[in-house]
PDB file as gemmi writes it, atoms N, CA and C in Angstrom:
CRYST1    1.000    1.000    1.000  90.00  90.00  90.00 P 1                      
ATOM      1  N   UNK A   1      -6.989  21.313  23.831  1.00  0.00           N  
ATOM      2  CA  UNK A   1      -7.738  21.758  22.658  1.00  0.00           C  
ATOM      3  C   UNK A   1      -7.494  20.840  21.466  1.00  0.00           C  
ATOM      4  N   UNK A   2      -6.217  20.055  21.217  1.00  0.00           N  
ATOM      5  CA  UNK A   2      -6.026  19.141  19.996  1.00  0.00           C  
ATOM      6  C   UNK A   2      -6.864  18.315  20.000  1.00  0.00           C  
ATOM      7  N   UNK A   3      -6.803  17.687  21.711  1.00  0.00           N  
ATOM      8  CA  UNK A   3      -7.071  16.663  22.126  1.00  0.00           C  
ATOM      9  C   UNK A   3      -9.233  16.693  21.282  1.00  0.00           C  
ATOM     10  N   UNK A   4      -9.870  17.588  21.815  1.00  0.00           N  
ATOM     11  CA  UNK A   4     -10.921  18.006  21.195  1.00  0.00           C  
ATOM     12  C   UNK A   4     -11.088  17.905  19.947  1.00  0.00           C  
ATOM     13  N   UNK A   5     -10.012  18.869  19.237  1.00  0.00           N  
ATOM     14  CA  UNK A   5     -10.290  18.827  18.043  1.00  0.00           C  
ATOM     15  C   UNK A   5     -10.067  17.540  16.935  1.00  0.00           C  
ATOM     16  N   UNK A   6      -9.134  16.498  17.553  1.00  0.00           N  
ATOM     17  CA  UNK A   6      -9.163  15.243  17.167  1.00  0.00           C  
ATOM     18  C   UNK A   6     -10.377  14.547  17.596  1.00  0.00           C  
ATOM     19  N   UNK A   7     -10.981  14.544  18.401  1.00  0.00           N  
ATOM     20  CA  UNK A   7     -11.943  13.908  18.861  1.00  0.00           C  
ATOM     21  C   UNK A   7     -13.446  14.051  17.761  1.00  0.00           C  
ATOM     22  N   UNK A   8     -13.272  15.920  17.205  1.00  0.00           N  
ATOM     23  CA  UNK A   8     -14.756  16.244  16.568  1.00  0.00           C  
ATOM     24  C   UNK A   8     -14.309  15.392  15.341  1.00  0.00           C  
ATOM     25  N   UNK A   9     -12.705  15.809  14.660  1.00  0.00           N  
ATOM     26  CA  UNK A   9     -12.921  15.584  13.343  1.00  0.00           C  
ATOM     27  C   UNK A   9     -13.268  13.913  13.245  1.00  0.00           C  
ATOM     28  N   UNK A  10     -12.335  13.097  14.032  1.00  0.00           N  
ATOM     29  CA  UNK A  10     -13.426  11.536  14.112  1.00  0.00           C  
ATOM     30  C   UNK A  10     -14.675  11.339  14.163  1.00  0.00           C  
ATOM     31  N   UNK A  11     -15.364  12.120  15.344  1.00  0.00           N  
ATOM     32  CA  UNK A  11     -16.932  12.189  14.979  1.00  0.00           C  
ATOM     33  C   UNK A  11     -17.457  12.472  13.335  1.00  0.00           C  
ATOM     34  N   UNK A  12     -17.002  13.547  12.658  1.00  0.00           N  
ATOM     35  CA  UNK A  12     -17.614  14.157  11.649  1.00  0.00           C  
ATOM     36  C   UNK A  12     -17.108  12.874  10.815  1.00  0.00           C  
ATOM     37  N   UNK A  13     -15.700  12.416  10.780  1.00  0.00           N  
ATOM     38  CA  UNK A  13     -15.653  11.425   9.295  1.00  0.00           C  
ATOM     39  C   UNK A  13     -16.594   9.817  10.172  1.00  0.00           C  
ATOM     40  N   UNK A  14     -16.673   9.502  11.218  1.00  0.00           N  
ATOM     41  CA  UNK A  14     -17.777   8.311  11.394  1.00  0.00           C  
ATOM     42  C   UNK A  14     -19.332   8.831  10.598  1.00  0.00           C  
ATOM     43  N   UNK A  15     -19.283  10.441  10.931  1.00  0.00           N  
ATOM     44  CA  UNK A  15     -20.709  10.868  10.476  1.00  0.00           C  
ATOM     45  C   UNK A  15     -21.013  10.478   8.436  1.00  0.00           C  
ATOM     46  N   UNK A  16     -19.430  11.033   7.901  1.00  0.00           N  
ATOM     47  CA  UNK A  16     -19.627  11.032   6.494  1.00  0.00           C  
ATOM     48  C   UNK A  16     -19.322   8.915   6.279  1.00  0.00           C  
ATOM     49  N   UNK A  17     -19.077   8.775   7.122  1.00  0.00           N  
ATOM     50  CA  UNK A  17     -18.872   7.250   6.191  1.00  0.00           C  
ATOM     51  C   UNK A  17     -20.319   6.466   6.404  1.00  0.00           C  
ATOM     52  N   UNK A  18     -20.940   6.744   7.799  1.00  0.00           N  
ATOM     53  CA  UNK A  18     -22.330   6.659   7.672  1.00  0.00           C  
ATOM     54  C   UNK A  18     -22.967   6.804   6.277  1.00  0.00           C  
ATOM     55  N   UNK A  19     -22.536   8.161   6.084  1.00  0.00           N  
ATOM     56  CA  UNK A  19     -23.545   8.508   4.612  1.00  0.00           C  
ATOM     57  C   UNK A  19     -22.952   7.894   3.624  1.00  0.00           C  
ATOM     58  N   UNK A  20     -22.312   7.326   3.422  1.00  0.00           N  
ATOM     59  CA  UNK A  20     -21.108   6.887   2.413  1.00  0.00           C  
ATOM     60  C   UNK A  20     -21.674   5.484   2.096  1.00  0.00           C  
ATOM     61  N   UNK A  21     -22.153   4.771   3.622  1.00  0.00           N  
ATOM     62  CA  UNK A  21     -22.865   3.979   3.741  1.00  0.00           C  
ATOM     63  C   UNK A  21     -24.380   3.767   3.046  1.00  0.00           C  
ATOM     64  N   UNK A  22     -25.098   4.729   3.146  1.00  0.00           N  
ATOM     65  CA  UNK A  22     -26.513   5.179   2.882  1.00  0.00           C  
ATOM     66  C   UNK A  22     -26.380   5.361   1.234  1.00  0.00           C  
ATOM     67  N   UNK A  23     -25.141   6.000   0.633  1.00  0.00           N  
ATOM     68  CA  UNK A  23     -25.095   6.697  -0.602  1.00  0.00           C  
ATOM     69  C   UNK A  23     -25.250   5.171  -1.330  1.00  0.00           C  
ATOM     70  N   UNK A  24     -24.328   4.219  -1.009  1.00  0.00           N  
ATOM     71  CA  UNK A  24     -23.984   3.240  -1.821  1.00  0.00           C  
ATOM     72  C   UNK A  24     -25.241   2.609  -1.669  1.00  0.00           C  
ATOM     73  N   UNK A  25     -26.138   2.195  -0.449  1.00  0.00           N  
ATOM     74  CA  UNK A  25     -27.546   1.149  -1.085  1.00  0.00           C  
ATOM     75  C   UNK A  25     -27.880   1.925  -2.043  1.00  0.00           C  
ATOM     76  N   UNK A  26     -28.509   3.682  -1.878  1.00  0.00           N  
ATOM     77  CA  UNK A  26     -29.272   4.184  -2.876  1.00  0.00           C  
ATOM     78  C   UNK A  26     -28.523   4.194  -4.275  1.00  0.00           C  
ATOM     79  N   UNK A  27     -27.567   3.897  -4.708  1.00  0.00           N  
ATOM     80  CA  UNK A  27     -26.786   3.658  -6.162  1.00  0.00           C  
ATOM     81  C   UNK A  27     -27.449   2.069  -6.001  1.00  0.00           C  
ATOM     82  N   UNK A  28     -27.136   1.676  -5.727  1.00  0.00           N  
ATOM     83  CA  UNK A  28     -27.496  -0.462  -5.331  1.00  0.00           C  
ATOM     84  C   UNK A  28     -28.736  -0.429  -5.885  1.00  0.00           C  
ATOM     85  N   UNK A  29     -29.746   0.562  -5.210  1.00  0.00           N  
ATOM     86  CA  UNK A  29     -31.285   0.566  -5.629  1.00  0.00           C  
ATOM     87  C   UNK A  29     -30.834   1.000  -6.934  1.00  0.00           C  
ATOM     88  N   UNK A  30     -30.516   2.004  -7.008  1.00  0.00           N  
ATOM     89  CA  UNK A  30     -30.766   2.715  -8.546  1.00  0.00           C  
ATOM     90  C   UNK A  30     -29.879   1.251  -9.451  1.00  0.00           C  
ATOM     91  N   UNK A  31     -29.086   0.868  -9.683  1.00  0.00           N  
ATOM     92  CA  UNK A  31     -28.688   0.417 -10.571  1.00  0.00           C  
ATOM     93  C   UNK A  31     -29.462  -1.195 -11.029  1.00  0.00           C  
ATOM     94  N   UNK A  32     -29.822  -1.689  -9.572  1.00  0.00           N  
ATOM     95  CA  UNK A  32     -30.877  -2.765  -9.518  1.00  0.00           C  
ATOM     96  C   UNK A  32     -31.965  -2.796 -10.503  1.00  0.00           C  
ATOM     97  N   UNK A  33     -32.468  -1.191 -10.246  1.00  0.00           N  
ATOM     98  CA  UNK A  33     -33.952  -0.817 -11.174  1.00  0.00           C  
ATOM     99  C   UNK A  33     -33.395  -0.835 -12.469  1.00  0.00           C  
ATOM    100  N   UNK A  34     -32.312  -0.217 -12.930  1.00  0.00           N  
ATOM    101  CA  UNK A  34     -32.202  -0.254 -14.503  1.00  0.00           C  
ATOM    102  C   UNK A  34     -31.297  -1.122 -15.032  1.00  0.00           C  
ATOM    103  N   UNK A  35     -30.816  -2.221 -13.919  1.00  0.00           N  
ATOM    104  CA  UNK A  35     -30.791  -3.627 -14.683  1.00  0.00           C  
ATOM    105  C   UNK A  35     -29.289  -3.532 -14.484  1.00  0.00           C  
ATOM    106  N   UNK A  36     -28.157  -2.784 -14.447  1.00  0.00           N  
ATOM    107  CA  UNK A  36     -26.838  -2.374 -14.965  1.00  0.00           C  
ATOM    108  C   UNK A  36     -25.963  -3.421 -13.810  1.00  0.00           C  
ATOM    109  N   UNK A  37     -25.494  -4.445 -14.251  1.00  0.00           N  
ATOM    110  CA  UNK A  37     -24.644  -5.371 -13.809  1.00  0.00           C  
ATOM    111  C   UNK A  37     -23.353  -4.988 -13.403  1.00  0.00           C  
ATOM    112  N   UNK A  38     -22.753  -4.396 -14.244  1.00  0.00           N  
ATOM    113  CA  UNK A  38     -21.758  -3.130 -13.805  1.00  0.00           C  
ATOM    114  C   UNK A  38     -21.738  -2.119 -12.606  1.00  0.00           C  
ATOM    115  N   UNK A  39     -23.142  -1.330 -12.542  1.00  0.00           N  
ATOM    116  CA  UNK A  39     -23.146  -0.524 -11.783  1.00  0.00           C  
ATOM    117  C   UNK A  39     -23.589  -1.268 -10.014  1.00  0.00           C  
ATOM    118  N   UNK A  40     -24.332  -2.616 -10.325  1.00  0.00           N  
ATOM    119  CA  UNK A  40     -24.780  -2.937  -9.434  1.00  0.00           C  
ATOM    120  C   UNK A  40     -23.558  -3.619  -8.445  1.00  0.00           C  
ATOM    121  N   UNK A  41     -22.597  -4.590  -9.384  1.00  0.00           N  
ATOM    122  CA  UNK A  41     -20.735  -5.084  -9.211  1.00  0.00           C  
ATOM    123  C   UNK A  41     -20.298  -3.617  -8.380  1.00  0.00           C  
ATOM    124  N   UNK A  42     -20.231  -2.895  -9.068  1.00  0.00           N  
ATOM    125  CA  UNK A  42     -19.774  -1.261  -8.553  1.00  0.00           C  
ATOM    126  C   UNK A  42     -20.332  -0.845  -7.205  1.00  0.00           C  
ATOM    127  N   UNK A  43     -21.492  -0.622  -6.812  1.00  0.00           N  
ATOM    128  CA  UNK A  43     -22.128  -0.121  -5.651  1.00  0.00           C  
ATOM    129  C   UNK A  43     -22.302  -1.442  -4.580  1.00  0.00           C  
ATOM    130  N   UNK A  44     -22.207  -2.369  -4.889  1.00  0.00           N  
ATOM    131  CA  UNK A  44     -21.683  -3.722  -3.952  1.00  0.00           C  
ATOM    132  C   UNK A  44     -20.423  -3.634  -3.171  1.00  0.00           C  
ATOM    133  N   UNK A  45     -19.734  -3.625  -4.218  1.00  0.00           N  
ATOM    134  CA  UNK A  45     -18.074  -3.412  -3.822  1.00  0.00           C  
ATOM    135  C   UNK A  45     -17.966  -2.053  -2.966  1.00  0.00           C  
ATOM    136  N   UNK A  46     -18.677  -1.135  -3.371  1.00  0.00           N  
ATOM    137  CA  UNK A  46     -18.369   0.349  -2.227  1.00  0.00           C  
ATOM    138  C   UNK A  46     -19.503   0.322  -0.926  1.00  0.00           C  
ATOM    139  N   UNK A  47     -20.077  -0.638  -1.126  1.00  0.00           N  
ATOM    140  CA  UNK A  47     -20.958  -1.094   0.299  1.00  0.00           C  
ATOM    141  C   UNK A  47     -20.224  -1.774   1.178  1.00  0.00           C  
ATOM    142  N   UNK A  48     -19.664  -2.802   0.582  1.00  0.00           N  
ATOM    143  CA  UNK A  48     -19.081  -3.589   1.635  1.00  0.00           C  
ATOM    144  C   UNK A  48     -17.615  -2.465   1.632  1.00  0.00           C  
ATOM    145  N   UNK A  49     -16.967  -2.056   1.109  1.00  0.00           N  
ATOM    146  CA  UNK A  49     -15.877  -1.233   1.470  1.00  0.00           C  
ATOM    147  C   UNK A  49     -15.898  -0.108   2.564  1.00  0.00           C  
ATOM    148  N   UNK A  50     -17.384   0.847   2.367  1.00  0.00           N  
ATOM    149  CA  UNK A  50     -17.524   1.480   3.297  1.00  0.00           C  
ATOM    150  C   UNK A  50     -18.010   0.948   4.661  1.00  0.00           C  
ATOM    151  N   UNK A  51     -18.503  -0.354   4.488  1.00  0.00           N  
ATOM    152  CA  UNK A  51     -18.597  -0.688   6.316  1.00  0.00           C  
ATOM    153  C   UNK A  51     -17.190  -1.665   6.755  1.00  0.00           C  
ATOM    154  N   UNK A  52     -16.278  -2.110   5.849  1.00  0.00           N  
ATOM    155  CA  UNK A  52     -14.982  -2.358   6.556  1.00  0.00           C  
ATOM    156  C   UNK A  52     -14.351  -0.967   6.776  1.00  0.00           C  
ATOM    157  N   UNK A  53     -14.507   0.103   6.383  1.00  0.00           N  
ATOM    158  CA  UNK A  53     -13.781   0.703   6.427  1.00  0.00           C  
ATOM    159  C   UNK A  53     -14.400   1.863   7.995  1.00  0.00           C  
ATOM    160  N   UNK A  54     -15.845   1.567   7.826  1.00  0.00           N  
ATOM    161  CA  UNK A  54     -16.541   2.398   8.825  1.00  0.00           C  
ATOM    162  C   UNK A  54     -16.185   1.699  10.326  1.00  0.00           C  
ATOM    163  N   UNK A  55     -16.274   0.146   9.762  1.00  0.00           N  
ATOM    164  CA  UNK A  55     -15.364  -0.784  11.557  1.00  0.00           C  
ATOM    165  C   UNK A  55     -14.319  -0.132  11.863  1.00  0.00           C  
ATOM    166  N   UNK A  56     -13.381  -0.426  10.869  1.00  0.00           N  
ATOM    167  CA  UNK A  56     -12.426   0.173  11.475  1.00  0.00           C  
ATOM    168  C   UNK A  56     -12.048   1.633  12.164  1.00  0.00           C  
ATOM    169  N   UNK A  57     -13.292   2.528  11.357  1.00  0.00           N  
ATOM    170  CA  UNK A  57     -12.868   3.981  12.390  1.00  0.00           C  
ATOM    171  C   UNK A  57     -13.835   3.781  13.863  1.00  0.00           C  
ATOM    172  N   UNK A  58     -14.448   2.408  13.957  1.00  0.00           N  
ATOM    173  CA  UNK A  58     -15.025   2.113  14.754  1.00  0.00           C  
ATOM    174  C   UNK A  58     -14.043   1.119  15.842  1.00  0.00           C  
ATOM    175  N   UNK A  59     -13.714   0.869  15.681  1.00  0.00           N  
ATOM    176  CA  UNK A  59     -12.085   0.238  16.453  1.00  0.00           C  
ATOM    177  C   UNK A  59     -12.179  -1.545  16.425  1.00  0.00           C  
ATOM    178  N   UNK A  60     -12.888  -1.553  15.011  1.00  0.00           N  
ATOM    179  CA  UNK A  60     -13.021  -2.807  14.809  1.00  0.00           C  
ATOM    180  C   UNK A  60     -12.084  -3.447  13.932  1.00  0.00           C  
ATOM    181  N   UNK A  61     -10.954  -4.441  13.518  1.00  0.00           N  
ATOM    182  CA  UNK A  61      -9.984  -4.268  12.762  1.00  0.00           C  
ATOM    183  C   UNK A  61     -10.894  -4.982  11.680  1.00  0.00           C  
ATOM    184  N   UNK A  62      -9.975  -5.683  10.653  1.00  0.00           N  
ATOM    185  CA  UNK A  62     -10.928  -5.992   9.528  1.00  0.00           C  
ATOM    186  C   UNK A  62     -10.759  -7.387   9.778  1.00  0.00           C  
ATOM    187  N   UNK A  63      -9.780  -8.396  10.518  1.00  0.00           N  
ATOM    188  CA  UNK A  63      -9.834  -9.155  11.124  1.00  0.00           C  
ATOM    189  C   UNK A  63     -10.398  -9.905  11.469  1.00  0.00           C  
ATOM    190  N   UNK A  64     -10.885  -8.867  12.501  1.00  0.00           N  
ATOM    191  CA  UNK A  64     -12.434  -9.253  13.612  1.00  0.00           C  
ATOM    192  C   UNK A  64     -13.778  -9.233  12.682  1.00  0.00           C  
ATOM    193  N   UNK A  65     -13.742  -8.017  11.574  1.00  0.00           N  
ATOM    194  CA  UNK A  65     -15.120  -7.824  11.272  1.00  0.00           C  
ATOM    195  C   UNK A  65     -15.238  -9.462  10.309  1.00  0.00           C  
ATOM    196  N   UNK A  66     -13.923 -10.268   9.807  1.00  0.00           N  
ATOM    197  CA  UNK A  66     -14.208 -11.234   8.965  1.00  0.00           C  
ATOM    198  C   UNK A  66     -14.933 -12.378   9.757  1.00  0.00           C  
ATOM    199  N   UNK A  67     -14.012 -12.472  11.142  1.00  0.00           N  
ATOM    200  CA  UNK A  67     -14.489 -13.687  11.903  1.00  0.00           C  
ATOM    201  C   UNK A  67     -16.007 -13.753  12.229  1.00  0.00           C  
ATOM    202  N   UNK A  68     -16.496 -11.885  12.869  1.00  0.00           N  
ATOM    203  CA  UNK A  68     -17.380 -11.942  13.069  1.00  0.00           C  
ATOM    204  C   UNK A  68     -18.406 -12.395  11.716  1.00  0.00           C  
ATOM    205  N   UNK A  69     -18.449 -12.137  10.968  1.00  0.00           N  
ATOM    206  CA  UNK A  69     -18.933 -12.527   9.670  1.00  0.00           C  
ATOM    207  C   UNK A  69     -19.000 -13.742   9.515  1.00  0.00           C  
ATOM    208  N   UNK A  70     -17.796 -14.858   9.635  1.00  0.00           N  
ATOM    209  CA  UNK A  70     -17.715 -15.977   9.743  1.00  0.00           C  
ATOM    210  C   UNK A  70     -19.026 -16.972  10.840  1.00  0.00           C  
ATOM    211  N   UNK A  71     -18.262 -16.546  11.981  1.00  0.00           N  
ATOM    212  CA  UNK A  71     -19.325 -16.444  13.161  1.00  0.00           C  
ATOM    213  C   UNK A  71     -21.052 -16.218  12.448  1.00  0.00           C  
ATOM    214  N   UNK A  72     -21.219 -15.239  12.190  1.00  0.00           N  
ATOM    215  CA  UNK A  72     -22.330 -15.224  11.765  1.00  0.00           C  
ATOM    216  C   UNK A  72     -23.276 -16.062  10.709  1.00  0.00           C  
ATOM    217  N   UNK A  73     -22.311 -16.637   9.506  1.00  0.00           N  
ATOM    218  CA  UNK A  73     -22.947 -17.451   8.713  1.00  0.00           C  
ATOM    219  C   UNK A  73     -23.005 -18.631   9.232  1.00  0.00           C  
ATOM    220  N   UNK A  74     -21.536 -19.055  10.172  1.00  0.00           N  
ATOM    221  CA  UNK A  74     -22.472 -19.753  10.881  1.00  0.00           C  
ATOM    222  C   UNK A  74     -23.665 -20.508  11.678  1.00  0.00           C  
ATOM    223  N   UNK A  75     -23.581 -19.351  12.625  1.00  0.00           N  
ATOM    224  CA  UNK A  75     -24.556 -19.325  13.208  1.00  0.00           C  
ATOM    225  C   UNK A  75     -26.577 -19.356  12.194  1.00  0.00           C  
ATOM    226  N   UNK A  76     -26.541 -18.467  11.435  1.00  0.00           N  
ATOM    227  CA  UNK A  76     -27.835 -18.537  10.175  1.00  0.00           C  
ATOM    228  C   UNK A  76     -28.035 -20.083   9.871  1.00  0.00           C  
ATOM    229  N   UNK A  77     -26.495 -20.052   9.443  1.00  0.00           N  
ATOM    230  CA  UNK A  77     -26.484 -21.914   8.551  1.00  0.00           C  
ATOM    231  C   UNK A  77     -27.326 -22.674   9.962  1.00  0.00           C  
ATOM    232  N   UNK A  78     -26.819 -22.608  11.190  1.00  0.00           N  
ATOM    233  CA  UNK A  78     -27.353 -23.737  12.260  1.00  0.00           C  
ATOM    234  C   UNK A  78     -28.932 -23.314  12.312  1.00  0.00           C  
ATOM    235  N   UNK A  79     -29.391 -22.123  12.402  1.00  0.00           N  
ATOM    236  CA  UNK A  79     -30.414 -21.689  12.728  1.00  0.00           C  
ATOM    237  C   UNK A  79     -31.627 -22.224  11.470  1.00  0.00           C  
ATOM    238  N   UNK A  80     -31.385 -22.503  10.367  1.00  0.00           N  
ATOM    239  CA  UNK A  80     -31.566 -23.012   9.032  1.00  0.00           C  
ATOM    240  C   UNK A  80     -32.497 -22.017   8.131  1.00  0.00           C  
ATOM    241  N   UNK A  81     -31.627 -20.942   7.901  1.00  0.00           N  
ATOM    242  CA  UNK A  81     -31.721 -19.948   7.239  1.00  0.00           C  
ATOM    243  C   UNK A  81     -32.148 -19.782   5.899  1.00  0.00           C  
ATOM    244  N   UNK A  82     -33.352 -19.621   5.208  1.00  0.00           N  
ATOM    245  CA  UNK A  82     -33.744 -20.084   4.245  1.00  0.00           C  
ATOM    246  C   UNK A  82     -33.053 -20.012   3.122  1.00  0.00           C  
ATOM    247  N   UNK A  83     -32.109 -18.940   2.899  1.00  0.00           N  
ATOM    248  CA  UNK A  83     -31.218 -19.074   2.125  1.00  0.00           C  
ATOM    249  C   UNK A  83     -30.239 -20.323   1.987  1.00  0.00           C  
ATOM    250  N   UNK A  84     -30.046 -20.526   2.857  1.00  0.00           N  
ATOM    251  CA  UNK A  84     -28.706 -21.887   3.085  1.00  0.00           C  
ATOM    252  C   UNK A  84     -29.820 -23.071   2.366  1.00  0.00           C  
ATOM    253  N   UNK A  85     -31.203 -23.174   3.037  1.00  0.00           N  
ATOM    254  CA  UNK A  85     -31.420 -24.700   2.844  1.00  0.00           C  
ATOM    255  C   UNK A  85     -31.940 -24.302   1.128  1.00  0.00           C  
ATOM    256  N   UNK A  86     -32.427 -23.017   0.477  1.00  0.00           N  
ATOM    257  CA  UNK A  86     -32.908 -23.504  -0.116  1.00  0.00           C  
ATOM    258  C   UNK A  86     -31.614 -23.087  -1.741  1.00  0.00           C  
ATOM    259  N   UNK A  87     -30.683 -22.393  -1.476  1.00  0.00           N  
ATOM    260  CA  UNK A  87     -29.444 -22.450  -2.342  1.00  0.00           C  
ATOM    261  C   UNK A  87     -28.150 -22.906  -2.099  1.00  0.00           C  
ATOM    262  N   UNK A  88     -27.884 -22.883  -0.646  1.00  0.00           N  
ATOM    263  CA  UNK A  88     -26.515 -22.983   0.207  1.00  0.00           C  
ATOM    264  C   UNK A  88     -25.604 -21.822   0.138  1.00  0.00           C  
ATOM    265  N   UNK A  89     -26.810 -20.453  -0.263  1.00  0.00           N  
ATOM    266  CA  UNK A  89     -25.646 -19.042  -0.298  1.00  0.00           C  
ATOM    267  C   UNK A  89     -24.675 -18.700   0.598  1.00  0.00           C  
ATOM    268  N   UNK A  90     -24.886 -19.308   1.995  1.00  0.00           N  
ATOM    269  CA  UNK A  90     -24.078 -19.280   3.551  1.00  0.00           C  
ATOM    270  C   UNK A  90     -22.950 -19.765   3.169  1.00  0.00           C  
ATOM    271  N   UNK A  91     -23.570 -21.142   2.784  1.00  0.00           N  
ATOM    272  CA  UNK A  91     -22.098 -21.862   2.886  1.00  0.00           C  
ATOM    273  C   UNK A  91     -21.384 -21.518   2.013  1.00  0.00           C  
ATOM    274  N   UNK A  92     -21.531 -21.437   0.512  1.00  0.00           N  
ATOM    275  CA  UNK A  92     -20.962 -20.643  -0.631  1.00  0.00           C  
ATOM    276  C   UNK A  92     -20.148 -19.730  -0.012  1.00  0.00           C  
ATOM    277  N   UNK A  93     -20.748 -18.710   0.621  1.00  0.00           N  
ATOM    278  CA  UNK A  93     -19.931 -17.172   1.235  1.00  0.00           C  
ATOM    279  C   UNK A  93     -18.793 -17.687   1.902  1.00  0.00           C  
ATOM    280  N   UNK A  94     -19.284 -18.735   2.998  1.00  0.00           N  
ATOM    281  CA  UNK A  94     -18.411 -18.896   4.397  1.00  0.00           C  
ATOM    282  C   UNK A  94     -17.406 -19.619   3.771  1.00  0.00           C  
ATOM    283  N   UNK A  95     -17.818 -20.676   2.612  1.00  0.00           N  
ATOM    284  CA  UNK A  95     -16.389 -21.347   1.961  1.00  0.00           C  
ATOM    285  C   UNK A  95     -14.915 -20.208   1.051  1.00  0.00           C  
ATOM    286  N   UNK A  96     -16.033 -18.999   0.619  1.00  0.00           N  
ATOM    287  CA  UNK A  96     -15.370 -17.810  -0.197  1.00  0.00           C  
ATOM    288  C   UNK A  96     -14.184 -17.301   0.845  1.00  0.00           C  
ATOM    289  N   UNK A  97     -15.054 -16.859   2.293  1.00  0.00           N  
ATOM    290  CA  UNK A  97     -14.230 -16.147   3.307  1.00  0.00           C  
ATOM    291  C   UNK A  97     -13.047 -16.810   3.406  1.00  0.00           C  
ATOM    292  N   UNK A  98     -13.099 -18.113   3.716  1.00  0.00           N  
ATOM    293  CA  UNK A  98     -12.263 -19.490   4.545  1.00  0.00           C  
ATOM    294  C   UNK A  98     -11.192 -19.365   3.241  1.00  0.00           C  
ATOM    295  N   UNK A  99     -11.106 -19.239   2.408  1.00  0.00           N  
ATOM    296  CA  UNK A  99     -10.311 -19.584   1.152  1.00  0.00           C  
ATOM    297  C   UNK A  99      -9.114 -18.248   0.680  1.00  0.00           C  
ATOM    298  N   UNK A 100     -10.026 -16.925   1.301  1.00  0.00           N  
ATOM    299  CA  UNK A 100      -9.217 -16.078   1.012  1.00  0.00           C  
ATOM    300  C   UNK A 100      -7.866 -15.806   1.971  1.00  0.00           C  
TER     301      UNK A 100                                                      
END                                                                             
């Protein structure tokens, strides 16, 4: 029966960080529309917090989710991702990751 009841309450908090997920674009939208640099800094930072934090109840460490990330701008940058050729935002990021 623990064994269960550990099992739901993981389901239910993957369920709330989902929304946790969802909550923060709709602040992102809202603060976008009324311009607020602050609020937009603010709901950025709890976007990307809630999906490192959602990997990990996903059995992803934060580790992995960087490399994979890494991996990934990679990969865009080769593919020639319009962002990269036409600001170099990829590489910008991937040099940010590499540094921390």
């Amino acid at each position: 029966m623990e064994r269960e009841t550990d099992v739901a309450t993981r389901a239910r908090l993957i369920e709330w960080l989902k929304t946790e997920v969802v909550d923060q674009v709709a602040r992102l939208f809202k603060a976008m529309w009324d311009g607020s640099g602050a609020r937009i800094t603010d709901s950025l930072a709890g976007l990307i917090a809630s999906g490192y934090i959602l990997g990990r109840r996903l059995g992803i460490s934060y580790r992995d989710l960087d490399a994979a990330l890494a991996d990934k701008l990679a990969k865009l940058k080769q593919e020639g991702h319009q962002l990269e050729d036409l600001y170099r935002d990829l590489s910008a990021l991937e040099e940010h990751i590499r540094k921390r």
